[in-house]
MIDOVEX-335111 format. One record per residue (C-alpha): residue number from 1; residue in three letters; chain; x, y, z. Coordinates in pm, 1 decimal. Example, Ala and Ser with C-alpha at 12.3 -4.5 7.8 and 13.67 -1.06 7.14 Angstrom:
2
+-----+-----+----+----------+----------+----------+
|   i |  aa | ch |        u |        v |        w |
+-----+-----+----+----------+----------+----------+
|   1 | ALA |  A |   1230.0 |   -450.0 |    780.0 |
|   2 | SER |  A |   1367.0 |   -106.0 |    714.0 |
+-----+-----+----+----------+----------+----------+
end
This chain:
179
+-----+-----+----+----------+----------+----------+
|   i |  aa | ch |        u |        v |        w |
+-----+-----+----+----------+----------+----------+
|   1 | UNK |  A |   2533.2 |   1903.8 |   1073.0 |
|   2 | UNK |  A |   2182.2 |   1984.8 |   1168.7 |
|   3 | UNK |  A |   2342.0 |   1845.3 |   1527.7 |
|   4 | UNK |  A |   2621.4 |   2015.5 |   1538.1 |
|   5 | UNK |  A |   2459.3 |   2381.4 |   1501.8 |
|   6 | UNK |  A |   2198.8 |   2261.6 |   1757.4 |
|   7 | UNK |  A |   2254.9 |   1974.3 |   1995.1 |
|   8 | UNK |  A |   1932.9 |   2047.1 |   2133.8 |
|   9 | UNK |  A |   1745.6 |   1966.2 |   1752.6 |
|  10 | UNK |  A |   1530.6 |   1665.5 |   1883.7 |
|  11 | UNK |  A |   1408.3 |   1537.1 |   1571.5 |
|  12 | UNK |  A |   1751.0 |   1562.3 |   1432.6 |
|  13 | UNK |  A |   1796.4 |   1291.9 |   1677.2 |
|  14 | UNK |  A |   1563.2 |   1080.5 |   1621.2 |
|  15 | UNK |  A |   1584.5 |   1088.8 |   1222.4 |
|  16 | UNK |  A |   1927.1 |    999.8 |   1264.7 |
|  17 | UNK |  A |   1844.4 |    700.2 |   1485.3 |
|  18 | UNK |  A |   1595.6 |    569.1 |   1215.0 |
|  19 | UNK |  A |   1932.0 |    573.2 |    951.3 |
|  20 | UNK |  A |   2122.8 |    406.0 |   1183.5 |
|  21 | UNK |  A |   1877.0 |    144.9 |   1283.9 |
|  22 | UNK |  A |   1857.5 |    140.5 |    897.9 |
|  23 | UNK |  A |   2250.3 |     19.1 |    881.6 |
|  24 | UNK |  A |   2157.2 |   -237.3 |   1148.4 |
|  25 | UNK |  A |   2382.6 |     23.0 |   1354.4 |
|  26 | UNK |  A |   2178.3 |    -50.5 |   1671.0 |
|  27 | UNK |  A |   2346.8 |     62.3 |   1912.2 |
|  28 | UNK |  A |   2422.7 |    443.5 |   1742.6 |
|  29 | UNK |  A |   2030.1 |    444.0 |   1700.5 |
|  30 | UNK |  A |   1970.5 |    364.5 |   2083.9 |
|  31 | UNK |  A |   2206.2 |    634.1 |   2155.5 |
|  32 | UNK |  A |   2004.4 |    895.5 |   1957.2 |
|  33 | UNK |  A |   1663.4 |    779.3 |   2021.0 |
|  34 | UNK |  A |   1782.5 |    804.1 |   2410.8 |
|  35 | UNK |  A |   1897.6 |   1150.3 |   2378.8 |
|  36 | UNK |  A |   1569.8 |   1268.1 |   2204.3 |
|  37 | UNK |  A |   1411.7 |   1116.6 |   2464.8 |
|  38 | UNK |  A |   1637.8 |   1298.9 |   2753.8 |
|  39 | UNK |  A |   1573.3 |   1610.8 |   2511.4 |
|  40 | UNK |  A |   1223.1 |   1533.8 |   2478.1 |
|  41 | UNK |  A |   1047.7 |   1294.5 |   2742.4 |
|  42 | UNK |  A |    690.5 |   1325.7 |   2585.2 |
|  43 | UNK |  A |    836.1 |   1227.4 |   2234.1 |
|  44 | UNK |  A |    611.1 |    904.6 |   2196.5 |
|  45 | UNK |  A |    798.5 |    834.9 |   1868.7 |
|  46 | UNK |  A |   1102.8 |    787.9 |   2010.4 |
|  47 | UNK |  A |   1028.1 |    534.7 |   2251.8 |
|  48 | UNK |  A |    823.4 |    366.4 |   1991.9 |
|  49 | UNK |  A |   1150.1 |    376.7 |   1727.2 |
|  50 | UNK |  A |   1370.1 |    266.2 |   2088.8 |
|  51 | UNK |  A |   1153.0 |     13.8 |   2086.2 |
|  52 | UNK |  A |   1196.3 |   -117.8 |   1749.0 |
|  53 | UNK |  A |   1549.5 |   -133.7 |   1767.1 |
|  54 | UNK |  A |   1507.4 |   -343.0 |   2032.4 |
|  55 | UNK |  A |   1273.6 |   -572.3 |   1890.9 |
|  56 | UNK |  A |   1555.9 |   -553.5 |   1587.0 |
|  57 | UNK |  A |   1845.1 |   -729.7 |   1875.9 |
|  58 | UNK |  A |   1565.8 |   -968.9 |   2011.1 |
|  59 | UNK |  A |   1547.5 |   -767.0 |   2306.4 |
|  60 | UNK |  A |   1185.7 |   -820.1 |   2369.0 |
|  61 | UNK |  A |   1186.3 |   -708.0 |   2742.8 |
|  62 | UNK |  A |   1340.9 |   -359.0 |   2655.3 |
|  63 | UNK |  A |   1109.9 |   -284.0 |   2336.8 |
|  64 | UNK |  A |    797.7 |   -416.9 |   2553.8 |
|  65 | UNK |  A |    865.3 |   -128.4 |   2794.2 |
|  66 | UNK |  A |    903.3 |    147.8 |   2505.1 |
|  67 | UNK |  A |    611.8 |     78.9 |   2342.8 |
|  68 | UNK |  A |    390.9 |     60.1 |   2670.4 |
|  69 | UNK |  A |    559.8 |    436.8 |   2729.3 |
|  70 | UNK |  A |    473.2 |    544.1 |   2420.0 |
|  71 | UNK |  A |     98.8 |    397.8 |   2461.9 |
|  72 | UNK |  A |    132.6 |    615.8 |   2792.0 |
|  73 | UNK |  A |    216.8 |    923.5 |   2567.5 |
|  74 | UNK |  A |    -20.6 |    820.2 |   2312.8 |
|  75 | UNK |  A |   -323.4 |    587.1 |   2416.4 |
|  76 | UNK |  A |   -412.8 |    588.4 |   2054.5 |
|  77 | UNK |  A |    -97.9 |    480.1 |   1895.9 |
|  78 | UNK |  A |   -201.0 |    159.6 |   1717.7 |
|  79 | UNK |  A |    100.8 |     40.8 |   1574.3 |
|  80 | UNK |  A |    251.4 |     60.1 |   1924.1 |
|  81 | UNK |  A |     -2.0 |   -203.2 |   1983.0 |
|  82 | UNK |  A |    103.7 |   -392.0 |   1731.9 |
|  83 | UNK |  A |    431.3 |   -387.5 |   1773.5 |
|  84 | UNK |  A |    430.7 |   -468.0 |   2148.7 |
|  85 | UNK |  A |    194.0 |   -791.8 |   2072.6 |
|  86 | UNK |  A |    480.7 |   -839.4 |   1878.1 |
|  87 | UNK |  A |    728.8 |   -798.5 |   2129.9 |
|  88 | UNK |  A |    487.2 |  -1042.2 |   2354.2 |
|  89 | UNK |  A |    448.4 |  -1309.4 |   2105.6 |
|  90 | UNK |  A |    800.9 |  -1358.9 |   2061.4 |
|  91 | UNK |  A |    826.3 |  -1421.1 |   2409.8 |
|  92 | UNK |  A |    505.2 |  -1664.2 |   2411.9 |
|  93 | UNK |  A |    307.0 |  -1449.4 |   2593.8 |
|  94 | UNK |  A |     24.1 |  -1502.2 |   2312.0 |
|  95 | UNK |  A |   -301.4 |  -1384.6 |   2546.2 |
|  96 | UNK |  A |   -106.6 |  -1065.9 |   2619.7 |
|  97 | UNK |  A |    -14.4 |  -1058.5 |   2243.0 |
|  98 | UNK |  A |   -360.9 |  -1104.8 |   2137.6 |
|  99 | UNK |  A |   -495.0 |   -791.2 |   2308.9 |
| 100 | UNK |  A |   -247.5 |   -576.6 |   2232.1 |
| 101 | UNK |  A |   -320.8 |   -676.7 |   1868.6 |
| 102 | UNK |  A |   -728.3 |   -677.3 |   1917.1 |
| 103 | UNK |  A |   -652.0 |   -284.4 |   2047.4 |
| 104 | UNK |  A |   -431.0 |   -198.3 |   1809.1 |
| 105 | UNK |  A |   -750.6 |   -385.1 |   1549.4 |
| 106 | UNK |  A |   -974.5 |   -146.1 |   1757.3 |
| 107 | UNK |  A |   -793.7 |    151.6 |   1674.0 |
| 108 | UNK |  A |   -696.6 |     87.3 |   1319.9 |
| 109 | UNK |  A |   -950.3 |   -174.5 |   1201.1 |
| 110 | UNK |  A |   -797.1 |   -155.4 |    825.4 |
| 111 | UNK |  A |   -406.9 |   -261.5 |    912.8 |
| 112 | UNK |  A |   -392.5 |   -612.9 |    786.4 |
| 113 | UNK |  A |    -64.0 |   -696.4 |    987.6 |
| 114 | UNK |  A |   -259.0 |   -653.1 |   1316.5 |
| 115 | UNK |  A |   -466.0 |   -921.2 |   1206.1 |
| 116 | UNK |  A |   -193.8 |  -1140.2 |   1083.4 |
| 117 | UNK |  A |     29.5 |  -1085.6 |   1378.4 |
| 118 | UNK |  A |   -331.0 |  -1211.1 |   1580.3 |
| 119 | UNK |  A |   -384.7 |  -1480.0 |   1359.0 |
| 120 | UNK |  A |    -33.6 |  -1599.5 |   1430.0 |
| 121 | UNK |  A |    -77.5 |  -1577.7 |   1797.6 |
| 122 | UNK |  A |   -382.8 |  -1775.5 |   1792.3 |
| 123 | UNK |  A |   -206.5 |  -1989.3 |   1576.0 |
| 124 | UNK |  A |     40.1 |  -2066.2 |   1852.0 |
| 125 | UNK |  A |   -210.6 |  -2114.3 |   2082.7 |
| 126 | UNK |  A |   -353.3 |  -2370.1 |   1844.4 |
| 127 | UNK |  A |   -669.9 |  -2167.1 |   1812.6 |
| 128 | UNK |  A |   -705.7 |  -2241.4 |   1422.8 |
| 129 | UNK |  A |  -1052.7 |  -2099.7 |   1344.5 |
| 130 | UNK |  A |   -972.7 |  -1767.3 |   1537.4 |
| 131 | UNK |  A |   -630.5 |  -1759.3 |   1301.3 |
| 132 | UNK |  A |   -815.7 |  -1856.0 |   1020.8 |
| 133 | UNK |  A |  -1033.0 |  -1569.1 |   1086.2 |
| 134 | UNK |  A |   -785.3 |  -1310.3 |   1136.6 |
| 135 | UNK |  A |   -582.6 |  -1445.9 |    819.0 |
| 136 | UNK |  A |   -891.7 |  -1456.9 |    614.4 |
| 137 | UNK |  A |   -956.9 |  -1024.5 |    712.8 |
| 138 | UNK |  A |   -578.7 |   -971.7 |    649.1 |
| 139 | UNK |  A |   -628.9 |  -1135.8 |    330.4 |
| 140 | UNK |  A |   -940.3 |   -920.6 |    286.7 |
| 141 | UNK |  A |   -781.9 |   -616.2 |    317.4 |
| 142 | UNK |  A |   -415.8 |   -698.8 |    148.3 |
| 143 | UNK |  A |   -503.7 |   -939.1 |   -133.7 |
| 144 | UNK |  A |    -99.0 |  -1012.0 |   -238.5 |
| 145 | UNK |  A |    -38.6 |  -1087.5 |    191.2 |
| 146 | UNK |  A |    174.5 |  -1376.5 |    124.4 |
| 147 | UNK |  A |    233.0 |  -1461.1 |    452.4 |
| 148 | UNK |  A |   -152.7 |  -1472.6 |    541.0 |
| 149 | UNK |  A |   -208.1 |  -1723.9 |    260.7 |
| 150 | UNK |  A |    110.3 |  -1974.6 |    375.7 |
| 151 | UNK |  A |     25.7 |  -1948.4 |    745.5 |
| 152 | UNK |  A |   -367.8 |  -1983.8 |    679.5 |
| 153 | UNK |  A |   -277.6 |  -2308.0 |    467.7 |
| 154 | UNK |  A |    -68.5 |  -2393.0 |    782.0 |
| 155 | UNK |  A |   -364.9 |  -2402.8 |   1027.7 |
| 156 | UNK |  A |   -597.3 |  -2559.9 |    723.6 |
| 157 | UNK |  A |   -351.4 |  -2881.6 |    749.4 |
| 158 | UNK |  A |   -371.4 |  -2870.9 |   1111.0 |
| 159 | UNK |  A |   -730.1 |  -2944.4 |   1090.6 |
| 160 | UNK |  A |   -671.0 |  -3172.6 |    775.8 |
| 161 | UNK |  A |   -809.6 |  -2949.6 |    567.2 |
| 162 | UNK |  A |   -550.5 |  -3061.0 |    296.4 |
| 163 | UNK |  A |   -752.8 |  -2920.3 |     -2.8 |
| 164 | UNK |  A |   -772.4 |  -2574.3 |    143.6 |
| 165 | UNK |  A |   -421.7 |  -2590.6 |    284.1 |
| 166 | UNK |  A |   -274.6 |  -2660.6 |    -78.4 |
| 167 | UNK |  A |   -486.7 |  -2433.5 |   -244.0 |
| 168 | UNK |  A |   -323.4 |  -2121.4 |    -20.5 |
| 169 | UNK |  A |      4.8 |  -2280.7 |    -13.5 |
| 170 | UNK |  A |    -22.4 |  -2296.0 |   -421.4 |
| 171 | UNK |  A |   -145.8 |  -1907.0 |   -378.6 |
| 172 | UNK |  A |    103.1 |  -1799.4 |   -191.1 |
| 173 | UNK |  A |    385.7 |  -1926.5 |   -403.7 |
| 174 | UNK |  A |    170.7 |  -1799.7 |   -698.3 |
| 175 | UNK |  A |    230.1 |  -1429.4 |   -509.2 |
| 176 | UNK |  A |    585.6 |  -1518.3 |   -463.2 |
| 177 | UNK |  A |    760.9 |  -1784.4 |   -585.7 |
| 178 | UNK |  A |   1056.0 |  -1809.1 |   -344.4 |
| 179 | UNK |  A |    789.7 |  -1836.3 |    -43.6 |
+-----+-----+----+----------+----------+----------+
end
């Protein structure tokens, strides 16, 4: 409605593109998010919600180059960061991966997930103490991170550290028993 009585209405845009991409209707949201963006060019949220639609179709390429736009609109947008280490790591990029994460650290050294997504990069680099590391500070700061604890236990076995390994394995299920 909002639309209709003014196709001009920006945000109406992009809120509607974050309800679609809610209804894994991806291609509706890529429509809207693109005309906020025509609408609005500056509108670093857009590109950044563009960008996780893409990441939402696997489109790695696509959401890489949103989230480096919105950077451009917003060199302090940290989850932008994030998300395109993201977008990097799932194409096996990892060094690229791991400084868009340590940024993304730099400006918001408190989100856990940064650290996890690092740790995982690292991990795929076979890096295990830096992943450990980054695990053990998103552990740190998110106590019930399941994830951290299964994928820290992961790199523990890799160095044989089978005591360790079960112990966060056997946490992790603890947090969630369907892990």
């Amino acid at each position: 409605k909002a639309i209709e009585l003014d196709s001009n209405y920006v945000n109406a845009y992009a809120v509607r593109g974050l309800v679609y991409d809610n209804q894994q209707e991806y291609a509706k949201a890529i429509a809207d998010y693109s005309k906020a963006i025509d609408l609005d060019p500056n509108y670093a949220n857009a590109y950044f919600n563009r960008g996780l639609t893409y990441d939402n179709l696997k489109e790695y390429a696509k959401a890489i180059i949103d989230y480096s736009k919105a950077i451009d609109l917003d060199p302090n947008y940290a989850n932008a960061y994030n998300n395109r280490g993201f977008a990097y790591a799932n194409q096996q990029e990892y060094a690229i991966a791991i400084a868009d994460f340590s940024k993304a650290i730099e400006l918001d050294p408190n989100d856990a997930a940064a650290y996890y997504n690092r740790g995982l990069a690292y991990y795929n680099q076979q890096e295990y103490a830096q992943a450990i590391a980054d695990y053990n500070k998103a552990i740190e700061l998110d106590p019930k991170f399941v994830k951290a604890y299964g994928n820290r236990g992961n790199a523990y076995a890799d160095l044989k550290e089978y005591a360790q390994a079960i112990a966060d394995c056997s946490k992790a299920i603890e947090l969630d028993p369907k892990f």
